[in-house]
C-alpha positions as CSV (number, residue, x, y, z in Angstrom):
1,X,-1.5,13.6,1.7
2,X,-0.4,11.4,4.6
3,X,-2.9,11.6,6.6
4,X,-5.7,11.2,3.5
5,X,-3.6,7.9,3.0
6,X,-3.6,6.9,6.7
7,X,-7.6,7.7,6.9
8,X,-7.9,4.9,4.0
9,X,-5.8,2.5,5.5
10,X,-7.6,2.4,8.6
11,X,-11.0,1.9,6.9
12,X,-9.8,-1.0,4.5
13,X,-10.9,-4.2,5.7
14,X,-7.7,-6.5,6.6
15,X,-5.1,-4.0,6.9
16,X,-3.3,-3.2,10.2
17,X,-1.3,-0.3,10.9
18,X,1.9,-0.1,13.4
19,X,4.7,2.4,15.1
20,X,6.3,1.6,10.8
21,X,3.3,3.6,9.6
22,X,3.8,6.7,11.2
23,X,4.5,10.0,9.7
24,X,8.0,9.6,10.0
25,X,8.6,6.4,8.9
26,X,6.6,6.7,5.8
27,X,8.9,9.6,4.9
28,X,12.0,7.7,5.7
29,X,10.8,4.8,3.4
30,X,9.6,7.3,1.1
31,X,13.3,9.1,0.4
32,X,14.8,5.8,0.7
33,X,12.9,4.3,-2.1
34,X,12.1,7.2,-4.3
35,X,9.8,6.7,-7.8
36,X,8.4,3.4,-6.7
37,X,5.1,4.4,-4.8
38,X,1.7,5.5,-6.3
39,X,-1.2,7.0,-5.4
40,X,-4.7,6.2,-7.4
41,X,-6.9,9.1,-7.2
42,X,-10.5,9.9,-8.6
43,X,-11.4,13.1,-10.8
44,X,-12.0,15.0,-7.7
45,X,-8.7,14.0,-6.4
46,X,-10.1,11.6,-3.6
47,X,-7.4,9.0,-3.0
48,X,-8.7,5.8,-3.8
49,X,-5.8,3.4,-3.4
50,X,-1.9,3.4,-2.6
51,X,0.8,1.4,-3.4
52,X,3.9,1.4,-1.0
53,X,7.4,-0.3,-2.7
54,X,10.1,-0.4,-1.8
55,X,13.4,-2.2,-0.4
56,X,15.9,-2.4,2.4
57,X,18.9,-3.1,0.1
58,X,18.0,-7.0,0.5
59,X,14.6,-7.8,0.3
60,X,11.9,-6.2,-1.5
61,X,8.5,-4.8,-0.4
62,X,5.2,-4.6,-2.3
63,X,2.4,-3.2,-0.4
64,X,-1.0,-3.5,-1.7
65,X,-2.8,-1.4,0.3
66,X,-7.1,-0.3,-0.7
67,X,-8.2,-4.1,-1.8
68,X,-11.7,-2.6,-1.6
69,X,-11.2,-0.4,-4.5
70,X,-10.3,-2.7,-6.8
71,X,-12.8,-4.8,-5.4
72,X,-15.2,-1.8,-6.5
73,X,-13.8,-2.1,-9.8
74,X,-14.8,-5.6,-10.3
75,X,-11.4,-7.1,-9.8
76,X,-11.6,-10.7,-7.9
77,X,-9.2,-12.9,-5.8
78,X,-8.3,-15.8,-7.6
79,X,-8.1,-18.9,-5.8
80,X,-6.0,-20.9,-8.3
81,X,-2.8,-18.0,-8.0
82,X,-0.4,-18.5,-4.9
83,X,2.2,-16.8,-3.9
84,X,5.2,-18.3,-2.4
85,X,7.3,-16.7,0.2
86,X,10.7,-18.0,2.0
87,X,12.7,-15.8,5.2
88,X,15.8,-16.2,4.8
């Protein structure tokens, strides 16, 4: 299923993958964060989106990853929503 997920990353517009996305390191986040990432898949069991969560004991992580599906589902960006985000 990894490498399904990698093959949709790489084709959706605006992400960028790094040395964090390989194999490994998704497994590492994945046992470190159990029950908080998803998979969206069609009928035929094409993966259509993902959702990686997750933390490092600190600060949280949610990443939306496949903005083109839900753009194929008629969902929009809404210009009047912000997010706000601090480093501490």
């Amino acid at each position: 299923m990894y490498e399904e997920v990698i093959t949709l990353w790489k084709e959706t517009e605006g992400i960028g993958l790094s040395d964090a996305d390989s194999k490994k390191n998704i497994q590492l986040h994945l046992e470190r964060n159990p029950n908080t990432s998803f998979i969206a898949k069609d009928k035929e069991g094409t993966i259509l989106g993902a959702v990686l969560c997750g933390h490092d004991g600190r600060r949280g992580y949610n990443n939306l990853n496949g903005i083109n599906f839900w753009k194929r589902l008629g969902w929009t960006l809404r210009e009047d929503l912000q997010i706000l985000s601090k480093t501490i």
